[in-house]
C-alpha positions in Angstrom: 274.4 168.6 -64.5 273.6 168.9 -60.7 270.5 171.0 -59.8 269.3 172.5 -57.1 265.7 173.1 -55.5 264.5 174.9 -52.4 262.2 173.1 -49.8 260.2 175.5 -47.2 258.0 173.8 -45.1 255.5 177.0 -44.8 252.1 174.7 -44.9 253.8 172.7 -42.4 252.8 173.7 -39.1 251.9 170.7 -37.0 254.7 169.6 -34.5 255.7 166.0 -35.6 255.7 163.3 -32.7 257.6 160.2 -32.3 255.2 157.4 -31.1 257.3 155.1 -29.7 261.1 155.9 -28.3 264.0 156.1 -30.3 267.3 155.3 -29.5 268.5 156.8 -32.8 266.9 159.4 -33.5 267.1 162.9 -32.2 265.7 165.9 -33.3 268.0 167.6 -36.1 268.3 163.8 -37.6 264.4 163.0 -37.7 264.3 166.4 -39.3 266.7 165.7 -42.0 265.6 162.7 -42.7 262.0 163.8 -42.7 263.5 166.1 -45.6 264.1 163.1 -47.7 260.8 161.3 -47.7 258.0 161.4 -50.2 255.7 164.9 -50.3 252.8 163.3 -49.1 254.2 162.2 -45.8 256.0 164.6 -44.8 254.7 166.4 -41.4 253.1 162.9 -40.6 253.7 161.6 -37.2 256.4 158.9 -36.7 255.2 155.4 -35.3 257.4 153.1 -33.9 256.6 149.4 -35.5 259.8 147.7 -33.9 262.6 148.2 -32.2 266.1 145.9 -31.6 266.3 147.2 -27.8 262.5 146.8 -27.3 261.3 143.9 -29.0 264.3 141.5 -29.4 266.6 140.6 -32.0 264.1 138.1 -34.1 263.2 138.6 -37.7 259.7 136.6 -36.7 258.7 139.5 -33.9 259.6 142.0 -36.8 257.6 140.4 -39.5 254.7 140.4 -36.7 255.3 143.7 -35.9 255.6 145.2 -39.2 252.8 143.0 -41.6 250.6 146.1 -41.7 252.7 148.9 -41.7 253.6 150.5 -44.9 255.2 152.5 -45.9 257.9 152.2 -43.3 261.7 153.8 -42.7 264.1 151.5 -41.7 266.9 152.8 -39.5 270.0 151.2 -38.6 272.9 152.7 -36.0 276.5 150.6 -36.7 278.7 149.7 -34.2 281.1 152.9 -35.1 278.1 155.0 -34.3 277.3 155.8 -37.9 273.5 155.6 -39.0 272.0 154.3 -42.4 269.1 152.6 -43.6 266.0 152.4 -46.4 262.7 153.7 -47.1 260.4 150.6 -47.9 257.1 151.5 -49.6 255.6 147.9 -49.6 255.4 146.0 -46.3 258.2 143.5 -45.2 257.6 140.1 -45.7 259.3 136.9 -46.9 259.3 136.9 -50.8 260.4 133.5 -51.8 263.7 135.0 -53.1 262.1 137.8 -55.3 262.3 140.9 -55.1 259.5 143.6 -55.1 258.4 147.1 -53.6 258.2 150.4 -56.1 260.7 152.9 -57.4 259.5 155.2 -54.1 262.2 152.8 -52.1 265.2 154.7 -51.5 268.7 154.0 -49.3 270.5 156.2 -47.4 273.6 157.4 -45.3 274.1 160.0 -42.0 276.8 162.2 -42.1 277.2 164.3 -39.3 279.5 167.5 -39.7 279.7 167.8 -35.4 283.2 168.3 -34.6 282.8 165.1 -32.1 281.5 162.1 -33.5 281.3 160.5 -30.7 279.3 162.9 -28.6 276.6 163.0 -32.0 276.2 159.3 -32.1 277.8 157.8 -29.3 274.7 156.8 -27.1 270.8 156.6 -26.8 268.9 159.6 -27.5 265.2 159.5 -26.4 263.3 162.2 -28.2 259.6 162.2 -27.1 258.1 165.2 -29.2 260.0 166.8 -32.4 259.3 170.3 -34.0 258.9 170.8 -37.0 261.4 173.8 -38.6 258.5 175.7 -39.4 258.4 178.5 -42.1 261.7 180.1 -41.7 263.8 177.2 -42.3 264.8 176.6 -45.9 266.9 173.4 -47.5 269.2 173.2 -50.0 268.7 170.1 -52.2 271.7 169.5 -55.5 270.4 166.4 -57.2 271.9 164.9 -60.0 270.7 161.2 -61.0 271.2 158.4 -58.4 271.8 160.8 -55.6 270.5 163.2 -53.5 272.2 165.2 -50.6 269.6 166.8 -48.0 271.5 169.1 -45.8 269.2 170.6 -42.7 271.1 173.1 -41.0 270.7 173.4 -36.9 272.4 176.0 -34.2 274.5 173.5 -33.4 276.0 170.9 -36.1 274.6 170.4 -40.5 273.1 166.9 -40.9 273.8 165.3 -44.3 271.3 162.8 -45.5 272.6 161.3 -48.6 269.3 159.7 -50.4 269.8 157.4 -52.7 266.7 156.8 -55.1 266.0 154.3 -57.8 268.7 154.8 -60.5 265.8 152.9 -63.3 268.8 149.7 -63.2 266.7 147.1 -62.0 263.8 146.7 -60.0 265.4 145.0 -56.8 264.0 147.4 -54.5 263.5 145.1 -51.5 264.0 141.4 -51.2 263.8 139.4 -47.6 263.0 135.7 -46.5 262.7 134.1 -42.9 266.4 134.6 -42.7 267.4 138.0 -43.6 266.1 142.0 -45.4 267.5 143.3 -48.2 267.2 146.1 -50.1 269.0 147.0 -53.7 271.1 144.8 -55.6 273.0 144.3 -59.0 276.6 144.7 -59.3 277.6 142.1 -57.1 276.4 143.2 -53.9 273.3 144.3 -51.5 273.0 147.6 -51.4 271.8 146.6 -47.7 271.7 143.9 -46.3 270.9 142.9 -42.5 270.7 138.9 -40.8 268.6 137.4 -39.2 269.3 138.1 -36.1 270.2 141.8 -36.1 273.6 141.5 -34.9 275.6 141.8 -38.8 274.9 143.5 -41.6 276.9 144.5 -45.2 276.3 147.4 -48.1 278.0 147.7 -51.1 277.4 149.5 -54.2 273.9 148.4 -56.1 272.8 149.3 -59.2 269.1 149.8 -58.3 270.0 152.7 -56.0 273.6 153.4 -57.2 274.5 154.0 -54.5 278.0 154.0 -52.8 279.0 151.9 -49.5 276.8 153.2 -46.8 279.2 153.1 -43.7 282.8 152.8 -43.7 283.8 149.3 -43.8 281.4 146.8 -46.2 280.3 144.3 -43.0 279.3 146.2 -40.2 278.0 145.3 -36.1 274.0 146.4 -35.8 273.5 148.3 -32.2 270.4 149.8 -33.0 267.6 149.0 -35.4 263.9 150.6 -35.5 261.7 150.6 -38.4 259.0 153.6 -38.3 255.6 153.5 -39.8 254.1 157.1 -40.7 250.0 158.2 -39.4 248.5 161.5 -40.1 248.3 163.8 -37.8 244.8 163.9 -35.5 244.0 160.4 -38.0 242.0 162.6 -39.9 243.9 161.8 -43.1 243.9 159.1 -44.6 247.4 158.0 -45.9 247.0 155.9 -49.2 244.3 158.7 -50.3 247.0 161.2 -49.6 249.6 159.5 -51.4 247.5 159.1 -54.5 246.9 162.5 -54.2 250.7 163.0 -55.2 251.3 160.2 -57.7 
């Protein structure tokens, strides 16, 4: 039976900055999606580790750019303008077909209640600084096993985030070589899965993240991609410490 708990982010009072541009991110999204990510790394600043429009569409530059980053969000805007991706606890890196990473790895899907599409997601958004909601704002969360809807509600449009967490399956949480990412499988298909070169990628339903389809249509065009490593705030913290702290 669904349940539902409330988030407020009272002992939150830092603002949250993007370092690094995004073309995919803007503020309501970066909020809702900061909603969805692990306790201990939430109100931790943003950094940009790679980028599709900055650093090239080459798995090698992302390996590079990405070897000591973790953990890391993974962000991915479709050629329909809908946004999706994966929370990666372990670093990327080519695993000789096996899979790895920890039941922290989630997947997820953007769903935007704007009335236009097209105006939410139809073009770059650069968003140099993000507040926090502060101690007013308070978020819904109905779980039930497998899924998790985070809605953060704004003065102009509701974000849904569906998260997708480790269903216990399997443990194919992550799985890449020199030639593509994944992450999730069993059942037949990735749960996501992205080439080499940026440009394609599919998702279908896996059994480590039961999770649905997370776009429309199963193969999909890439437009953006940007993968996001997390750093305390003032680098006073230190971030495996922290997330000890909450295991």
């Amino acid at each position: 039976m669904p349940s539902s708990v409330r988030w407020r982010r009272d002992d939150e009072k830092d603002e949250v900055d993007l370092l690094g541009n995004s073309a995919i991110l803007t503020p309501d999204l970066l909020s809702a999606l900061e909603g969805t990510l692990p306790r201990a790394l939430r109100g931790y600043n943003w950094k940009l580790a790679y980028s599709l429009q900055d650093h090239g569409a080459n798995i090698g530059t992302f390996f590079a750019r990405t070897q000591h980053e973790s953990p890391t969000m993974l962000v991915v805007e479709t050629g329909t303008g809908e946004v999706l991706g994966g929370f990666a606890s372990t670093r990327w890196k080519p695993s000789n077909y096996e899979y790895y990473g920890t039941g922290e790895c989630f997947l997820f899907s953007v769903a935007s209640r704007c009335d236009d599409l097209t105006e939410r997601f139809g073009g770059p958004s650069r968003v140099p600084v993000v507040r926090p909601l502060g101690g007013q704002a308070e978020i819904d969360l109905p779980t039930t096993r497998g899924s998790v809807v985070d809605v953060v509600k704004t003065e102009k449009s509701d974000i849904a985030v569906n998260k997708y967490p480790w269903s216990g399956a399997n443990g194919y949480f992550m799985w890449c070589t020199e030639a593509s990412i994944a992450m999730g499988g069993g059942g037949g298909a990735w749960g996501l899965y992205l080439d080499d070169d940026f440009s394609r990628g599919t998702t279908g339903r896996s059994d480590t993240y039961d999770n649905p389809p997370l776009c429309s249509t199963p193969d999909f065009d890439i437009v953006n991609l940007e993968c996001w490593a997390f750093c305390p705030l003032g680098g006073k913290d230190d971030l495996k410490s922290r997330l000890r702290r909450f295991a």
